[in-house]
C-alpha positions in Angstrom: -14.7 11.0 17.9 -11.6 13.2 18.4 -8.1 12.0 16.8 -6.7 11.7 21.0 -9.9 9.4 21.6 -9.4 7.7 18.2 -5.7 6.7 18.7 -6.1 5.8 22.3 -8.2 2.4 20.8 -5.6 2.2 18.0 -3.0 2.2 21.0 -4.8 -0.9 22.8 -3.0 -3.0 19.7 0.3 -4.3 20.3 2.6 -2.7 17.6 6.4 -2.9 17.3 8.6 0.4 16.1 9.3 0.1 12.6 9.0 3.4 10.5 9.7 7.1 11.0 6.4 9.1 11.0 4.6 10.9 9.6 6.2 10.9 6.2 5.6 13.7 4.3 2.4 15.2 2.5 4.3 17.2 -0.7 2.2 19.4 -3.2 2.1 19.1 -6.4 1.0 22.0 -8.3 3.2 21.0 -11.8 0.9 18.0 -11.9 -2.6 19.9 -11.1 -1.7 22.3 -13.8 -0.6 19.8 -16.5 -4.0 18.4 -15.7 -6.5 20.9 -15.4 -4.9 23.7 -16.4 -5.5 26.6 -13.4 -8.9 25.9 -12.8 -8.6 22.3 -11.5 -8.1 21.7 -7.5 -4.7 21.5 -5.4 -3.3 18.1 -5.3 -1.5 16.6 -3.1 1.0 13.6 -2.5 1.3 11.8 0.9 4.6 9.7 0.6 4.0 6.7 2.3 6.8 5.4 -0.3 9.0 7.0 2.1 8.4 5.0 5.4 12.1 4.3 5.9 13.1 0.8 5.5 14.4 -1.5 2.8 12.8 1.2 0.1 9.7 2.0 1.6 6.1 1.5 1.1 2.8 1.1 2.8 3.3 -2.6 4.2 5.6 -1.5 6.6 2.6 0.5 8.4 0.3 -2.8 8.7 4.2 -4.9 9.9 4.3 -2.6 12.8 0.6 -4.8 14.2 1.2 -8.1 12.4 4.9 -8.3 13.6 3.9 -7.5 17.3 1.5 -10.4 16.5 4.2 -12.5 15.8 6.6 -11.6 18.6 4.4 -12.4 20.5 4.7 -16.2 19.7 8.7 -15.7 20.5 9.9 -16.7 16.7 13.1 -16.8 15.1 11.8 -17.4 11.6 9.2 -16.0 9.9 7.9 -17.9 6.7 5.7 -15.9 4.5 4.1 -16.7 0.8 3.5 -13.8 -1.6 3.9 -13.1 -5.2 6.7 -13.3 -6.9 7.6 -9.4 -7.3 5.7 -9.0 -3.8 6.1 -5.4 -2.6 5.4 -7.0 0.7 8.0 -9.8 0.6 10.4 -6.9 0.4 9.2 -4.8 3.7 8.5 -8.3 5.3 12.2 -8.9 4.9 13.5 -5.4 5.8 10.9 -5.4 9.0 12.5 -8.9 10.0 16.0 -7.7 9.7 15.3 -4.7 12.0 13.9 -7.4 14.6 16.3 -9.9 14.6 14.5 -12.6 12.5 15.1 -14.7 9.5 13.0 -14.6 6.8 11.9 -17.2 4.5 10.1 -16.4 1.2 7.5 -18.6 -0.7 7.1 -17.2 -3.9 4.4 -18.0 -6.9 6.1 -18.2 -9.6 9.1 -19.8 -11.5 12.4 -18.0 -10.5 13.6 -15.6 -13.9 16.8 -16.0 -16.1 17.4 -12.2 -14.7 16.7 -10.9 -11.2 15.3 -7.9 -11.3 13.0 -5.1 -8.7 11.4 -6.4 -5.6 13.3 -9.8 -6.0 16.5 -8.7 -6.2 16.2 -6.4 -2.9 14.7 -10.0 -1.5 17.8 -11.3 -2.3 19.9 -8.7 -1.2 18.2 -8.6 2.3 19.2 -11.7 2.7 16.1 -13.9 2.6 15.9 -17.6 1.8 13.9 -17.7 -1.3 11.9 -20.6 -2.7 9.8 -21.0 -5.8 6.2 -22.3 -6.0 4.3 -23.2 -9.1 1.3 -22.3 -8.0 -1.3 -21.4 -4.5 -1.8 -25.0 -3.9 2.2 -26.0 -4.1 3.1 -22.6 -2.0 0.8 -23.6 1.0 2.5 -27.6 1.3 5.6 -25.4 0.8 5.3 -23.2 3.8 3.8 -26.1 5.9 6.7 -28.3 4.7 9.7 -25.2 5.6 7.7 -24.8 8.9 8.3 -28.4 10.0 11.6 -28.6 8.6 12.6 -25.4 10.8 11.1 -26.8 13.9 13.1 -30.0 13.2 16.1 -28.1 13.0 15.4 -26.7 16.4 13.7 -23.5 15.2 10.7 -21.2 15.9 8.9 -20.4 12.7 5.5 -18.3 12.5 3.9 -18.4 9.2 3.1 -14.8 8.9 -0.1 -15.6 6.0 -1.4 -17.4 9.5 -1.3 -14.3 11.4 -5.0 -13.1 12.8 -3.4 -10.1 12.3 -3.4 -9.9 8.6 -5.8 -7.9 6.8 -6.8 -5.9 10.4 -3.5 -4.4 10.8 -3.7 -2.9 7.2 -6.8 -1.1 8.5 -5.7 -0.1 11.6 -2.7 1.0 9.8 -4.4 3.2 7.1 -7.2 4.2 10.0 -4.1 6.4 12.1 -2.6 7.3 8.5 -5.7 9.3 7.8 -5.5 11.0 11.3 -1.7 12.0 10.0 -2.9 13.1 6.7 -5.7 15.3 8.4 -3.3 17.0 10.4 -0.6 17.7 7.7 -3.3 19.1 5.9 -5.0 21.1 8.3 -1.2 22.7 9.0 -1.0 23.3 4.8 -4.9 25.2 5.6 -6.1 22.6 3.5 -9.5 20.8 3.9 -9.4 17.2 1.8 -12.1 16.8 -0.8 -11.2 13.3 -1.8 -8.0 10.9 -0.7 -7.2 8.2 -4.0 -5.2 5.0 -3.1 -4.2 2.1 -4.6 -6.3 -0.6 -2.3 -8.3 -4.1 -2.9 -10.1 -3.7 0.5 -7.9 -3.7 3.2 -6.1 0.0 3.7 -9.4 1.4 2.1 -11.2 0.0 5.2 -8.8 2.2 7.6 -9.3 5.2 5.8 -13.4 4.7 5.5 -13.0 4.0 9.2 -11.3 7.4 9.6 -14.0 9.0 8.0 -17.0 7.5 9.9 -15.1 7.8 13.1 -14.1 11.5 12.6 -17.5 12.6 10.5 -15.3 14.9 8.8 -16.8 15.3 4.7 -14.1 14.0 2.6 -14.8 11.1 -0.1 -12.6 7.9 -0.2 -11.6 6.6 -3.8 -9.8 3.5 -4.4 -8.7 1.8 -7.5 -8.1 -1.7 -7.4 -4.9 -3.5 -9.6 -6.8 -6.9 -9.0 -10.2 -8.5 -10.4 -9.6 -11.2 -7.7 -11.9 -9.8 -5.2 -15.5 -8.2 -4.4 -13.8 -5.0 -2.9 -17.2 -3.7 -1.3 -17.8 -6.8 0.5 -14.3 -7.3 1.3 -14.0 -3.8 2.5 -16.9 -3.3 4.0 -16.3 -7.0 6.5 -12.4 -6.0 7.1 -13.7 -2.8 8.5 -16.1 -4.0 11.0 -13.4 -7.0 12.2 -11.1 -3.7 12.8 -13.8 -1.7 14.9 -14.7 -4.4 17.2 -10.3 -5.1 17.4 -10.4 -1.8 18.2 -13.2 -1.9 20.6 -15.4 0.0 18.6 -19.1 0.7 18.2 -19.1 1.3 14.5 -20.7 -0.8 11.4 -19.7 -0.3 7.6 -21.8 -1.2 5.2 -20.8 -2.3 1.2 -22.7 0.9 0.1 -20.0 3.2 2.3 -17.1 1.9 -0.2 -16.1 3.5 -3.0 -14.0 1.3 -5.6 -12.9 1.6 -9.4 -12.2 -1.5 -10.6 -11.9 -0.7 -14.2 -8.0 0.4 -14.3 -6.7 -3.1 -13.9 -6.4 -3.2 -18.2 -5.4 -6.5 -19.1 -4.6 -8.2 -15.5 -3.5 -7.9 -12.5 0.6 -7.5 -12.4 0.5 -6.5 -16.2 1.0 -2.6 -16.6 -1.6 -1.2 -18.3 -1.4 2.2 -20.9 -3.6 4.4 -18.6 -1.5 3.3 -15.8 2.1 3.8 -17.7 1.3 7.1 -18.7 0.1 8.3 -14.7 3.5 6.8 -13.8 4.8 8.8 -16.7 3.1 12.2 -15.3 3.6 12.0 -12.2 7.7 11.5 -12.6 8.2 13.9 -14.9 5.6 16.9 -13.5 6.7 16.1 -9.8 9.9 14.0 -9.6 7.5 11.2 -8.2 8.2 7.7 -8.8 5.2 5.6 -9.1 5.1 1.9 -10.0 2.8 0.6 -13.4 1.2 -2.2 -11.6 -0.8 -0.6 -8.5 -0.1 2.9 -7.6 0.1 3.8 -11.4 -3.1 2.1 -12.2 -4.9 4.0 -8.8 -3.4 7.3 -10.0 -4.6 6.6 -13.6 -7.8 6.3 -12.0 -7.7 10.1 -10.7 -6.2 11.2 -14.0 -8.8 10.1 -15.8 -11.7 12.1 -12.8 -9.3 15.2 -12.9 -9.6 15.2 -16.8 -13.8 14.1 -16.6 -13.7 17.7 -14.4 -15.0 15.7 -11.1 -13.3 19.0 -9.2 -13.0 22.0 -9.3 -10.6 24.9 -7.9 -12.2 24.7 -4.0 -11.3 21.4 -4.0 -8.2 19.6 -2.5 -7.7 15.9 -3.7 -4.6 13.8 -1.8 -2.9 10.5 -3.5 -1.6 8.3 -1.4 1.7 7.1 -2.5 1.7 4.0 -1.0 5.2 2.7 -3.0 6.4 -0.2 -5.1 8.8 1.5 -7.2 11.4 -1.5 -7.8 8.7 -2.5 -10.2 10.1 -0.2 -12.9 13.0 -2.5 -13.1 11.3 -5.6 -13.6 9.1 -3.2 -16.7 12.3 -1.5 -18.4 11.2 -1.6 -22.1 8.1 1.2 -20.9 10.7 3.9 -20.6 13.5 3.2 -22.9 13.7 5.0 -25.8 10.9 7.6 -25.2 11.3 11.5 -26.2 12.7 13.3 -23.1 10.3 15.8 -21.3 11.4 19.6 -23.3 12.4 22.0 -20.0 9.8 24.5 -19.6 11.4 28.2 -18.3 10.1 28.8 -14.9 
């Protein structure tokens, strides 16, 4: 199918406005060479870290279709149980603002002696913020805050409700792909392999981009989590997003590709692999990763740049799909290290 056919089903999903795109697709040829020397491919960066509201990130991409979903049901609250240093709460709350909502956070997690990263910018967005001890406790907790907002008059949607939820991350990373194909082919590039941080659901918009299009690039995703079966999960996401889209398309487990060996000690922990890709790519490129999912996924292509998985005809992209307030929450990783010695240029 041709990108105009492609995004005329994406376009039969309701969507609000939420982001500025496309962001931009940088090079970085400091990191290739720090890597593999001058015989190892080009590389590049797409910032989806830059998508424009309250810091950035790829969430705000899949809020554009879950938020239409919700709008839909004429809301003024939306309640919503993540993490407790959720890169989503964050975008969930800056989305809401731009819409006119109020947010209501359900955290797991006990609520720290300091607020730091993504829970700080909660707080400074303005959400209401509770604490659960655990999944169980969270779910009677948004079911509970629901009631008591209706009670009060109100018009909650509990967005983990939304049938929405993991489709719009597809359809979301499905038209990223189309936009990373075309800032490529205007660089005269041809993509080898895209990496991205993903435990199923963006991966299964960029494997649908890549069925859809039949163009020959490999998709490689590094999950931060052990939680799931990523194939599986991947592979059934997908096909709930073609027939969304109105699609004639199947994806099987055996079309996913994803490395689940970079999540080190668990998921949410930063691991060393993962510190030191963080560590690479802010002090080759002036890129800003975060050690507990996009440094883990770009440890995961450090570690097939270095095994000499490409070569110099090759063009690998890493999707920078954000989460940077996380440094702030992991502080004691970067203080005190030797600074990086200038190199003449």
């Amino acid at each position: 199918m041709n990108f105009d056919l492609i995004r005329e089903h994406i376009a039969r999903i309701p969507r609000v406005d939420l982001i500025v795109k496309p962001t931009p697709m940088t090079s970085a040829p400091n990191l290739a060479r720090a890597l593999c020397g001058d015989e190892g491919p080009q590389i590049f960066i797409k910032r989806d870290d830059l998508t424009s509201l309250a810091l950035g990130g790829n969430k705000l991409r899949n809020l554009e279709f879950r938020l239409a979903r919700t709008m839909a049901e004429n809301p003024d609250t939306v309640i919503v149980g993540l993490d407790l240093q959720s890169n989503s709460a964050r975008q969930t709350v800056g989305a809401c603002n731009k819409l006119g909502l109020r947010t209501i956070l359900v955290l797991e997690g006990a609520k720290p002696n300091v607020i730091q990263g993504n829970l700080l910018m909660d707080y400074l967005l303005g959400a209401e913020v509770h604490f659960a001890p655990n999944r169980h406790e969270q779910r009677s907790m948004l079911d509970a805050l629901a009631a008591q907002v209706r009670a009060e008059g109100g018009r909650p949607h509990i967005l983990n409700d939304n049938p929405m939820f993991d489709i719009a991350s597809a359809v979301a990373y499905l038209e990223t792909t189309l936009e990373m194909l075309e800032q490529l082919e205007a660089e005269g590039a041809e993509p080898t392999c895209f990496y991205m941080s993903s435990s199923g659901k963006g991966q299964a918009g960029l494997v649908l981009a890549q069925k859809l299009t039949g163009l020959d690039f490999a998709v490689h995703c590094v999950t931060a989590t052990n939680e799931f079966d990523v194939p599986s999960r991947a592979a059934a996401i997908a096909n709930a997003s073609a027939e969304a889209l109105g699609l004639d398309l199947r994806v099987s487990e055996a079309d996913i590709v994803n490395f689940g060996g970079f999540v080190g000690e668990r998921y949410g922990v930063p691991s060393d692999a993962g510190t030191e890709a963080v560590r690479l790519f802010a002090r080759q490129e002036g890129v800003i990763l975060d050690p507990v999912y996009t440094g883990k996924a770009a440890a995961g292509m450090v570690a097939h740049l270095r095994e000499g998985r490409f070569g110099k005809e090759d063009v690998v992209v890493f999707v920078h799909t954000g989460g940077s307030p996380a440094n702030f929450t992991w502080g004691d990783l970067w203080v005190g290290e030797a600074p990086l010695v200038a190199r003449a240029i």
